[in-house]
MISE-771151 format. One line per field, with one value per residue (C-alpha): residue number from 1; chain; x, y, z. Coordinates in steps of 0.2 Angstrom, whole numbers, plus 5000, padded with zeros to 4 digits. Example, Ala and Ser with C-alpha at 12.3 -4.5 7.8 and 13.67 -1.06 7.14 Angstrom:
kelum: [1|2]
fifi: [A|A]
px: [5062|5068]
py: [4978|4995]
pz: [5039|5036]
//
This chain:
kelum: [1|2|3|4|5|6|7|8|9|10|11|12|13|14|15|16|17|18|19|20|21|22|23|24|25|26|27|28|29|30|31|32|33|34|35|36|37|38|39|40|41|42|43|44|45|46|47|48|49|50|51|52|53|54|55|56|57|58|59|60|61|62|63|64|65|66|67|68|69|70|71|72|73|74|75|76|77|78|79|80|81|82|83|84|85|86|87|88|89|90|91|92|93|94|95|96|97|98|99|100|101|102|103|104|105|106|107|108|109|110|111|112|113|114|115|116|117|118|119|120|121|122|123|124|125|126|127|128|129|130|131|132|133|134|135|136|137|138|139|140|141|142|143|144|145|146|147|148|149|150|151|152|153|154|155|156|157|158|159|160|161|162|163|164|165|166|167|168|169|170|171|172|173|174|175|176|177|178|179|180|181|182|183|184|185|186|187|188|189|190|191|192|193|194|195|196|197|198|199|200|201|202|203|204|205|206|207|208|209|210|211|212|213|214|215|216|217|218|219|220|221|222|223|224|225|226|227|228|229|230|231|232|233|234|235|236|237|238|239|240|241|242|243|244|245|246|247|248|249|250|251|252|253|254|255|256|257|258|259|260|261|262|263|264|265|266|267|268|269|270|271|272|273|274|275|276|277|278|279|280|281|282|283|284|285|286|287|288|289|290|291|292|293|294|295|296|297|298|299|300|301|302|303|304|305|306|307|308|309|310|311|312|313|314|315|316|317|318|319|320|321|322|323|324|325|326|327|328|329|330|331|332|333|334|335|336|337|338|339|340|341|342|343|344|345|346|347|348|349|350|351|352|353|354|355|356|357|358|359|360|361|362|363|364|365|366|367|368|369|370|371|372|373|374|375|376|377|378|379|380|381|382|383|384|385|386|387|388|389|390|391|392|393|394|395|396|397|398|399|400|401|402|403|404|405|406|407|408|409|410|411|412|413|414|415|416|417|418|419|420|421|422|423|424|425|426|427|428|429|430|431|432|433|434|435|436|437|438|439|440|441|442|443|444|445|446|447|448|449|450|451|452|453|454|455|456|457|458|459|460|461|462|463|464|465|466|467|468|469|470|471|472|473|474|475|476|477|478|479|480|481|482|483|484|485|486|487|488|489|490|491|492|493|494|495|496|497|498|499|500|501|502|503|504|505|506|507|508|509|510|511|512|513|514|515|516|517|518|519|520|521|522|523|524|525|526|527|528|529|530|531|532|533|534|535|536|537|538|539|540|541|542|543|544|545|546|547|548|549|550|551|552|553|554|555|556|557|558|559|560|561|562|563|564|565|566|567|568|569|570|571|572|573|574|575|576|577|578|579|580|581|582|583|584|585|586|587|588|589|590|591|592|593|594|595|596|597|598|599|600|601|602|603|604|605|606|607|608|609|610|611|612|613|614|615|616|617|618|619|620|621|622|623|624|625|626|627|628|629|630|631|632|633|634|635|636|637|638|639|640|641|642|643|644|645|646|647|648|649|650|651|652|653|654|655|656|657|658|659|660|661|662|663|664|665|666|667|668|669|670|671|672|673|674|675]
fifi: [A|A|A|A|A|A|A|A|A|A|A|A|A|A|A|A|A|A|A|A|A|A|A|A|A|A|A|A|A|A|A|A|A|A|A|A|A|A|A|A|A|A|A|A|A|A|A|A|A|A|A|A|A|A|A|A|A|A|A|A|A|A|A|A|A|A|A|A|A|A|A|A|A|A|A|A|A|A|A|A|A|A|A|A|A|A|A|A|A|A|A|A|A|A|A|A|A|A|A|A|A|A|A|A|A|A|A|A|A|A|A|A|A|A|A|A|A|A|A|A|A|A|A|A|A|A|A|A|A|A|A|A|A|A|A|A|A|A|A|A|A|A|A|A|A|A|A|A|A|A|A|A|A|A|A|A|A|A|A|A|A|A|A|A|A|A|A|A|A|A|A|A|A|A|A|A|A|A|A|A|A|A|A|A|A|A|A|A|A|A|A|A|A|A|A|A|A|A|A|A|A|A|A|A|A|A|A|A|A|A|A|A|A|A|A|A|A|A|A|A|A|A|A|A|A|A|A|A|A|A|A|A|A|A|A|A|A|A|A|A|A|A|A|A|A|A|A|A|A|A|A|A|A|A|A|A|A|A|A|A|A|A|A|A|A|A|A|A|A|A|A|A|A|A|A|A|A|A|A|A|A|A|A|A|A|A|A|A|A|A|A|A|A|A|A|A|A|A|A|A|A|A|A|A|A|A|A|A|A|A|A|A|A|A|A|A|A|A|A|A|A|A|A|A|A|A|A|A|A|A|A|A|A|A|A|A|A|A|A|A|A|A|A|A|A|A|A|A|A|A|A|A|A|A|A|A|A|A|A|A|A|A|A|A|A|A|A|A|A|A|A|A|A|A|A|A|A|A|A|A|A|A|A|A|A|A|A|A|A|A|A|A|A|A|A|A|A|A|A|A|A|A|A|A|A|A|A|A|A|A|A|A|A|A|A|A|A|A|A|A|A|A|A|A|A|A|A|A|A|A|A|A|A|A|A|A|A|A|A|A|A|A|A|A|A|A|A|A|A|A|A|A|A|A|A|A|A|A|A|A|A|A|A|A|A|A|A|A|A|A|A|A|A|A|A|A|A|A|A|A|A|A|A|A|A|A|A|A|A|A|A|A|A|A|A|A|A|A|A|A|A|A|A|A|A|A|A|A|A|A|A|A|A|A|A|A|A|A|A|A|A|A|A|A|A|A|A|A|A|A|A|A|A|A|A|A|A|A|A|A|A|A|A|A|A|A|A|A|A|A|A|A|A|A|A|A|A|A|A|A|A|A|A|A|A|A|A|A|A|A|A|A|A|A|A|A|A|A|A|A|A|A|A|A|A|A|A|A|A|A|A|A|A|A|A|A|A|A|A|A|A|A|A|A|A|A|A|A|A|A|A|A|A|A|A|A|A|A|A|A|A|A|A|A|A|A|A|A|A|A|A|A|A|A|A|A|A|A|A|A|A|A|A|A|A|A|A|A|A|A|A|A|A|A|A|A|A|A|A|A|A|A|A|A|A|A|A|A|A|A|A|A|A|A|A]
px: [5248|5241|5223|5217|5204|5193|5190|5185|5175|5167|5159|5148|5135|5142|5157|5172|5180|5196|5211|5218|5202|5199|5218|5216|5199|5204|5220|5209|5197|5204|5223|5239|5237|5257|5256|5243|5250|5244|5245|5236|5218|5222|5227|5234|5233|5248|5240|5246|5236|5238|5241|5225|5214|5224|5211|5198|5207|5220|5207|5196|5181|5187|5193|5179|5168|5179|5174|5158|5156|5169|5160|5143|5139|5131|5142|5136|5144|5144|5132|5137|5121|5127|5117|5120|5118|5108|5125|5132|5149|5153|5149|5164|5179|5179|5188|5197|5203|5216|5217|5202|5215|5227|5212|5197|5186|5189|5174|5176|5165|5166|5164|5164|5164|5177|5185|5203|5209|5214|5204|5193|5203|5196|5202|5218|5219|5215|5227|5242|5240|5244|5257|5250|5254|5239|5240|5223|5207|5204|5219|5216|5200|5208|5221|5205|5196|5208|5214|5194|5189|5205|5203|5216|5209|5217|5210|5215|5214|5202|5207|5224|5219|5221|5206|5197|5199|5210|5216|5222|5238|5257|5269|5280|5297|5304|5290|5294|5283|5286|5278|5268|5284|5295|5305|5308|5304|5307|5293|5291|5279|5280|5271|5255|5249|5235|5238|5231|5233|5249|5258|5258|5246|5249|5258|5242|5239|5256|5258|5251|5259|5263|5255|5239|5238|5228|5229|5223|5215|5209|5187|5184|5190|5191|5192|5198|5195|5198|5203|5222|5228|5239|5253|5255|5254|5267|5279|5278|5282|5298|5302|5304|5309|5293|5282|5265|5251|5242|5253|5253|5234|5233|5248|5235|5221|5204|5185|5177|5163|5173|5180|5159|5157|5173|5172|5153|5161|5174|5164|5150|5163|5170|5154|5152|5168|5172|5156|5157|5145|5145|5140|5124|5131|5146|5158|5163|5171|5167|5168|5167|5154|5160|5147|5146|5152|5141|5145|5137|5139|5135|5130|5137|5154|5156|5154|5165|5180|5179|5176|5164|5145|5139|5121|5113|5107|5123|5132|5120|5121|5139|5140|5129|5138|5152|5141|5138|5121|5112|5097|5091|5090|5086|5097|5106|5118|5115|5120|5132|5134|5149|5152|5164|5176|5181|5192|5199|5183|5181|5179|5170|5184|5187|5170|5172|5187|5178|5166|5178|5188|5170|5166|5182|5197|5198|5179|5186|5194|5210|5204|5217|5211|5204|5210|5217|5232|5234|5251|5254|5252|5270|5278|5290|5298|5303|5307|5320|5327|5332|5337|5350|5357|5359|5368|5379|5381|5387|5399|5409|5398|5392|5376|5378|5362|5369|5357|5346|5355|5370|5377|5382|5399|5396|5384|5399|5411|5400|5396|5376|5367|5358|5344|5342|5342|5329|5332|5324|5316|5323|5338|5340|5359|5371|5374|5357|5354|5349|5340|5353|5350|5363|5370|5387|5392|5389|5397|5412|5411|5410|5423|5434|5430|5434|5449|5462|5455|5454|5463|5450|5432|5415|5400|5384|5367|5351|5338|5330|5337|5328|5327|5319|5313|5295|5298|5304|5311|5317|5325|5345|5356|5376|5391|5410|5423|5441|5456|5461|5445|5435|5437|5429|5416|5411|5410|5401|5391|5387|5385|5372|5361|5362|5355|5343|5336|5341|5350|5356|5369|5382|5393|5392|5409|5403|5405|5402|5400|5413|5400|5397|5416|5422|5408|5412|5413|5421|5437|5433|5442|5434|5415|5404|5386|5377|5365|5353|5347|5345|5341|5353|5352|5365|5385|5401|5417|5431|5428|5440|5456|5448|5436|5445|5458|5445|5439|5457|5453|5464|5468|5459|5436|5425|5408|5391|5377|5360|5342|5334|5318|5324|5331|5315|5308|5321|5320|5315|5313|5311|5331|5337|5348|5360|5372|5391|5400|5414|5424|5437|5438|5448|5453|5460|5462|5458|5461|5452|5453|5438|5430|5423|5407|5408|5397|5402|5389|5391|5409|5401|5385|5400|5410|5396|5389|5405|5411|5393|5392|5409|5409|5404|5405|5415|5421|5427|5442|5448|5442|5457|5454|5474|5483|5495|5478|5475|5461|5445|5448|5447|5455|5444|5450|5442|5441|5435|5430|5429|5420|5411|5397|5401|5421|5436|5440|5459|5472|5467|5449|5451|5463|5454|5436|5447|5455|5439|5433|5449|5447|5428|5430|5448|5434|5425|5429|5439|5443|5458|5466|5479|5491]
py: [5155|5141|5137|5127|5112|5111|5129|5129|5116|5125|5138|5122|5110|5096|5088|5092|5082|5076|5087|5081|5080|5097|5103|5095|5101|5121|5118|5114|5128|5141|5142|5129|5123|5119|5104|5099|5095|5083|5091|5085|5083|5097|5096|5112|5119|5129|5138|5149|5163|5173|5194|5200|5189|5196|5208|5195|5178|5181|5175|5157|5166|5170|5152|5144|5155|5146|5131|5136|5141|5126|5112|5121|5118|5132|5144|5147|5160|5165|5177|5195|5201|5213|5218|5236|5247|5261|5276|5280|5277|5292|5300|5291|5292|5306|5303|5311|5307|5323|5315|5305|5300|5292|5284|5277|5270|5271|5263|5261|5252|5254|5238|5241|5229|5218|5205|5201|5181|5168|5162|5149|5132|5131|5150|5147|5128|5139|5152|5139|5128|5142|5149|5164|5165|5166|5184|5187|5184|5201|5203|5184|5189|5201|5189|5178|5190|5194|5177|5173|5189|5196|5212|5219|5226|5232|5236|5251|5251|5266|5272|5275|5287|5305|5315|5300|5309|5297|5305|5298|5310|5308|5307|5321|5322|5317|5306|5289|5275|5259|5245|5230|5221|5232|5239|5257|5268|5284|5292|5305|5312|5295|5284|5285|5284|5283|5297|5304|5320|5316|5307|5289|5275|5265|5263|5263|5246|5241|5238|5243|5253|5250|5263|5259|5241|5227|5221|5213|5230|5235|5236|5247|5243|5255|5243|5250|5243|5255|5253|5263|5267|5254|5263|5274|5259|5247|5265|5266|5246|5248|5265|5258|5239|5231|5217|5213|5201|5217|5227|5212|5213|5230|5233|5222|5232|5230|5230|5248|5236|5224|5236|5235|5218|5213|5224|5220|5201|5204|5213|5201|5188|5198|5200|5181|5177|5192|5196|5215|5225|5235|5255|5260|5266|5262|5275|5278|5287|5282|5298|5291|5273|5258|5254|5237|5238|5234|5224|5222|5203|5197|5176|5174|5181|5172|5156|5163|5166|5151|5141|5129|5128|5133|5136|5155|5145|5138|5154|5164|5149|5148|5168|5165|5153|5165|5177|5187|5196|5194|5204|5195|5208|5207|5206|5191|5199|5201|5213|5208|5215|5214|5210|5226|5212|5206|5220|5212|5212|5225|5221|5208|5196|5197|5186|5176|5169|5167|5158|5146|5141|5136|5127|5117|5121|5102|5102|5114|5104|5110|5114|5121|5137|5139|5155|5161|5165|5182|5188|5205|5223|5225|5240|5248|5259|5244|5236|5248|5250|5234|5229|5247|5237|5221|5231|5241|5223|5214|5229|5225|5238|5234|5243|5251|5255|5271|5283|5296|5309|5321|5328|5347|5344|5336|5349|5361|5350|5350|5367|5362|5379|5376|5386|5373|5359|5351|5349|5334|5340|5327|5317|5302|5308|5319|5312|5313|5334|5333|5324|5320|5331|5320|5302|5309|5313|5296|5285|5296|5289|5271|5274|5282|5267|5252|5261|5251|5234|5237|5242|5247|5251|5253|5255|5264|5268|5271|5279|5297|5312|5329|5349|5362|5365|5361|5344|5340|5321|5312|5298|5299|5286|5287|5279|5280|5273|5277|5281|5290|5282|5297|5288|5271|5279|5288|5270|5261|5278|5272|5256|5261|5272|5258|5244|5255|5256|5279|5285|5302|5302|5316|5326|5343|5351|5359|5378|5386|5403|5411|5408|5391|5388|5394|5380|5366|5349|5345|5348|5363|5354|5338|5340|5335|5335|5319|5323|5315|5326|5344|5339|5337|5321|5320|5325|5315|5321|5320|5327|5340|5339|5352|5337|5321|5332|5334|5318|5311|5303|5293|5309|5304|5299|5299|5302|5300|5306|5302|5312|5294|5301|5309|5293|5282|5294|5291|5271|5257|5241|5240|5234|5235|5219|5220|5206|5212|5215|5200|5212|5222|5240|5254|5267|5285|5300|5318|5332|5349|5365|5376|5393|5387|5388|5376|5361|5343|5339|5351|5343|5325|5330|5334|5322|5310|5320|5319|5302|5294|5275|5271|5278|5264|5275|5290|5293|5309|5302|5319|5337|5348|5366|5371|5386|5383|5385|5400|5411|5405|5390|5369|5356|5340|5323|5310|5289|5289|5271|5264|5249|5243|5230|5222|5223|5226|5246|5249|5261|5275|5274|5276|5291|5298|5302|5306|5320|5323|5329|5338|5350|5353|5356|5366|5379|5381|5400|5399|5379|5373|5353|5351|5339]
pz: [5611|5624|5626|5640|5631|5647|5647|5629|5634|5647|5633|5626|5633|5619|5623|5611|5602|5610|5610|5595|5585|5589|5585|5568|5565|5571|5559|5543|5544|5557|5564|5565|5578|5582|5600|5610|5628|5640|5659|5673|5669|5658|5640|5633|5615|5607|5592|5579|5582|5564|5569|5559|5571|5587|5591|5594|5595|5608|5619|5625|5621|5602|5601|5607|5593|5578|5588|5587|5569|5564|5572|5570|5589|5601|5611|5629|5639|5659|5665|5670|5677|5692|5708|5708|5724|5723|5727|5709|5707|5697|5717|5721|5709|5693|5676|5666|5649|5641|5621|5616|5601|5615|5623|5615|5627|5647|5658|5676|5690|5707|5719|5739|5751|5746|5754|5747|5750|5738|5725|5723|5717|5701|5694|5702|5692|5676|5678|5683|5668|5656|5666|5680|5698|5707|5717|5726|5722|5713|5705|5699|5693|5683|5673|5670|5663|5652|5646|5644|5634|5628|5637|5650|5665|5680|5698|5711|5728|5730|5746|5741|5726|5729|5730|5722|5705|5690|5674|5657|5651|5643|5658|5660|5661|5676|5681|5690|5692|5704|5696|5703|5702|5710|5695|5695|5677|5672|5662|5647|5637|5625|5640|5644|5661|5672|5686|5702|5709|5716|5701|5690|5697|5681|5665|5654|5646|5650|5668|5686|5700|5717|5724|5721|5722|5730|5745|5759|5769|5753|5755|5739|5723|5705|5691|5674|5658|5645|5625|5621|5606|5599|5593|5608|5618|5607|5608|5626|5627|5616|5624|5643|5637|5643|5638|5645|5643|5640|5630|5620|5617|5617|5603|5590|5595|5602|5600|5607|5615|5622|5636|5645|5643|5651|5666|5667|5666|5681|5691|5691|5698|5708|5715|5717|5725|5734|5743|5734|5729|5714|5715|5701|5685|5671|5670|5654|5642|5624|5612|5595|5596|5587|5573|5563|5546|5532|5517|5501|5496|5479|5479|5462|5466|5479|5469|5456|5469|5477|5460|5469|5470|5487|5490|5494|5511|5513|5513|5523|5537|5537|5539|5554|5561|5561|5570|5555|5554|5537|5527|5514|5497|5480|5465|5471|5486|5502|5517|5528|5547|5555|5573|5583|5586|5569|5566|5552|5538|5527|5509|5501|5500|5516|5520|5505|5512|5527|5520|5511|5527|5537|5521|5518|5507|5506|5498|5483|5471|5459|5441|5428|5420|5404|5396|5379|5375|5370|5362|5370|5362|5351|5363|5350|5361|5371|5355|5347|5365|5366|5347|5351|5368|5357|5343|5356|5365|5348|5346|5364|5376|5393|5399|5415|5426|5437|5449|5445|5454|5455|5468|5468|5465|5451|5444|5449|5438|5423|5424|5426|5434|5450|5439|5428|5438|5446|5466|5474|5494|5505|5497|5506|5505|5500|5485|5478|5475|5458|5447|5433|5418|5408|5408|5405|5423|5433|5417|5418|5437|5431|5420|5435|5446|5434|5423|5437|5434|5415|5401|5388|5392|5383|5394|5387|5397|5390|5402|5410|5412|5419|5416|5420|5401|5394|5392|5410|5406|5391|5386|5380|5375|5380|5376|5385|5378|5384|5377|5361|5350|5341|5326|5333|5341|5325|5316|5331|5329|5311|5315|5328|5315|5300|5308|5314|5298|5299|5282|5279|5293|5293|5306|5307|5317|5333|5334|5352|5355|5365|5379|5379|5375|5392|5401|5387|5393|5376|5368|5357|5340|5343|5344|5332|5330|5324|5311|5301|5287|5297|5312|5326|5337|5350|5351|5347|5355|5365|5384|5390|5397|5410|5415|5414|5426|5439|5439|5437|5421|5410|5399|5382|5385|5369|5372|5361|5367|5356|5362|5361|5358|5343|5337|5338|5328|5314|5315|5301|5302|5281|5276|5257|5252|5241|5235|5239|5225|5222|5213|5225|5232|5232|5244|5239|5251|5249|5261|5258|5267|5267|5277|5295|5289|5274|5281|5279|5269|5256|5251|5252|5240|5227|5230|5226|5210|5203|5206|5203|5205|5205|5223|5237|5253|5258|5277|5286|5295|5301|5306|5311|5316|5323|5325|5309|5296|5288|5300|5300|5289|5295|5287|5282|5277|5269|5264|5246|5243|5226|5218|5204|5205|5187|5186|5195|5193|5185|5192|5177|5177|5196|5196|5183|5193|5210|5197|5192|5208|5214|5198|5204|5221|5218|5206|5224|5231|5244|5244|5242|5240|5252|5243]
//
């Protein structure tokens, strides 16, 4: 925005400090100032006003106060005392204002006896330099006023207002307006106006109409100056493609009081240049004041902000400087009165950076700061989270980060109830109905999306999901891998669990009721439960044909699904070393079949009794559960590994314990060793 040097100077007795001087001392302690231009006798400013300091700096008269308070020199300002006639002016033009929240302030004067002709040389000088076409001496009046105080006004011609009655009110459909400029616009309920009896007068802190205007035969003049709402006004702007001067100001906002002194201003030289008189009496509409804010200021934290030593006197005179009232308390702090105008303080920090900028940022020097180092609070969730990425990582996994939510064809495919699902209010799309109340659904997506481009893919997820149960959101931890890979899952599984520090690992097969079986996402014979010791803490299996169709799956997925809460329940950092034994192993197979209810744990606490510490480990490679088995029997298979920690175990002493534990577990009622 430009400012005219010799009408900033005209606000002080003291002579300024050349153009240049000045832009470098307004761009240490106020705003950039960007080019200083040299035209005629003029020199012209461009500064960078910053938008927080629009509602009092968009004007020569807010510049010239951060002149003031910068240079600490005294601010002197024109007089606006009127010689007021003794007819009221409210006898000659009524008000009305429909929405005080579209409208905050409206004040009118009424001047008679004008006489329109140019203006004088030095307001048409003023207005040219920064770019206005003088109009008449009113209407230039008008555009001074505003580039001087930073308030719009606008005048009417009052012969030419119906019934001498003005109303602030949303257009309505249908209305048109002829502007000043001649441009035509159609109006809506969006723009607000100033209207007569008979229709739109002006598009309210936008632009004037034509009807109305200035001119020559004009003799009595309404002059407006009024205080709009600023997003009613910046609406209106955008709606009908129109930028202003005013709408300018009036979309930044503006102070209440500024709206009298302004018109008090332009009346007052209107008064002087025009030979008008001015009827008793301000209308105006004001129906909530404008009060100063107070702030409570402590000394000490000012010093402490700033990180420099500045004086109690120092700060209260620089505050002054800024216009700022003081009262002096106790305690150390001080109450602090803010001018209507500095829309923009509120808190504290607010003034302290005030105070800083008057002072000098240039006076505070850098200092390093001294604090210790304080390692942060251990976050063991956080922790086992991200040693069970590294492990799935090490293992050849790739985390995934999917949405929150499922859409309701998903919930259809995975048979989720619309009961049991939590529905978000306003989805910003289709595709976000539902919070997710697995991880399984939008991994099965990933999976869909990237099985083209890759043969064999691992991807896990470890975050949120939602129900409608007690516990509303948990923590769950899931792995995909595709293709026909139960088994590897089952050691990555294992893997998993181990370096977690969790023993007591086993898998129980799945049983669903004949309910659950008809809304299975799993195969039915190859579902196991993960558990460690009684309790269950997630699901290993093979998803559905019935799925993987749907979502046009390769035909084999297998899935883990941990409750992750569960798990870092389970976890240990304490690890038992043991030195590998140099000596080899030895692998022998048994298959057993047994009633459905014979748990899997059952046959592996025998097979451990009997074989003692010749057995290293023993792995359930296979669960089968078919049509050719006897009813209600399955079929379990197992690696029994063998290994001694002081010598290598012969063939005899070998076959010896595995027929030692086919004899025991062929005495077992209903058990039987498939050979």
């Amino acid at each position: 925005m430009t400012f005219s040097y010799n009408w900033l100077q005209s606000f002080f007795k003291k002579q300024l400090p050349e153009p240049k001087k000045l832009a470098e001392a307004l761009t240490m302690h106020s705003f950039q100032v960007e080019e200083v231009i040299k035209t005629g006798k003029d020199w012209l400013l461009d500064i960078d006003i910053l938008p927080n300091r629009g509602p009092d700096c968009f004007s020569h008269l807010g510049i010239a106060r951060e002149i003031s308070a910068v240079l600490n020199i005294k601010l002197q300002f024109g007089g606006s005392k009127l010689k007021e006639q003794e007819q009221k002016a409210k006898d000659l033009i009524e008000v009305k204002v429909n929405d005080k929240n579209d409208c905050l302030r409206y004040t009118v004067r009424v001047i008679d006896g004008v006489k329109v002709g140019y203006s004088p040389k030095w307001i048409r000088d003023r207005l040219r330099v920064l770019g206005l076409k003088s109009i008449n001496n009113v209407v230039d009046i008008a555009n001074y006023v505003m580039l001087e105080t930073g308030q719009p006004l606008h005048a009417f011609d009052r012969a030419k207002i119906s019934k001498q009655k003005i109303t602030v009110r949303r257009a309505e459909k249908g209305e048109r307006i002829i502007t000043l400029d001649n441009e035509r616009y159609s109006l809506d309920k969006d723009i607000l106006i100033i209207a007569d009896e008979k229709g739109p007068l002006a598009i309210a802190g936008i632009k004037g109409g034509k009807k109305a205007q200035i001119d020559k035969k004009t003799k009595t003049i309404v002059l407006e100056s009024a205080n709009f709402d600023p997003a009613v006004i910046r609406s209106g702007s955008k709606k009908i493609d129109l930028k202003t001067d005013a709408s300018w100001r009036f979309e930044h906002g503006l102070d209440l009081d500024l709206t009298e002194s302004a018109i008090d201003r332009a009346a007052y030289l209107i008064e002087e240049l025009t030979g008008g008189k001015t009827y008793q009496g301000l209308i105006d509409f004001y129906p909530k004041k404008a009060l100063p804010k107070k702030i409570k200021l402590y000394l000490g934290y000012v010093r402490s902000l700033l990180g420099v030593e500045i004086s109690d006197s120092k700060i209260n005179r620089i505050l002054e400087r800024l216009d700022f009232g003081i009262k002096k308390m106790k305690s150390g702090y001080i109450m602090v009165e803010v001018p209507t105008y500095r829309l923009d303080i509120s808190i504290p920090e607010d003034l302290i950076e005030e105070i800083g900028r008057v002072y000098g940022y240039h006076k505070i020097h850098s200092v390093f700061p001294v604090s210790a180092i304080i390692p942060p609070e251990k976050n063991i969730d956080i922790f086992w989270e991200d040693m069970t990425k590294s492990i799935l990582k090490e293992a050849g996994f790739t985390e995934v980060y999917s949405n929150s939510f499922i859409n309701r064809n998903q919930a259809k495919i995975f048979n989720h109830s619309a009961s049991n699902l939590i529905e978000v209010i306003n989805p910003t799309s289709a595709d976000y109905q539902y919070l997710r109340p697995s991880l399984i659904p939008n991994l099965l997506n990933n999976l869909k999306r990237n099985q083209k481009l890759f043969k064999d893919i691992k991807i896990f997820e470890s975050g949120k999901i939602f129900k409608k149960e007690k516990t509303k959101e948990k923590k769950a931890l899931t792995g995909v891998i595709s293709g026909d890979a139960f088994y590897m899952a089952k050691g990555i599984v294992d893997l998993l669990l181990n370096k977690l520090g969790i023993s007591g690992i086993w898998y129980d097969q799945y049983q669903p009721t004949p309910e659950e079986s008809e809304i299975s996402i799993w195969h039915s014979k190859k579902l196991a439960e993960i558990k460690v010791d009684q309790e269950e803490i997630g699901f290993l299996g093979e998803i559905s044909s019935k799925i993987t169709d749907q979502l046009k799956l390769e035909p084999k997925v297998v899935v883990f699904d941990f409750d992750f809460e569960k798990v870092l329940k389970l976890v240990s950092e304490e690890k038992e070393y043991r030195p590998i034994s140099p000596y080899p192993s030895a692998v022998r197979d048994i298959a057993i079949l047994v009633p459905r209810q014979v748990s899997v744990e059952q046959i592996l606490n025998k097979i451990e009794r009997l074989g003692g510490m010749l057995i290293k480990d023993i792995d359930l490679f296979d669960i089968y559960d078919g049509e050719e088995l006897p009813e209600g029997k399955k079929n379990l298979a197992f690696h029994i590994i063998y290994q001694a920690e002081d010598r290598t175990l012969s063939s005899e002493e070998i076959d010896k314990v595995q027929n030692k534990i086919v004899k025991a577990l062929e005495k077992e009622s209903g058990w039987e060793i498939r050979k």
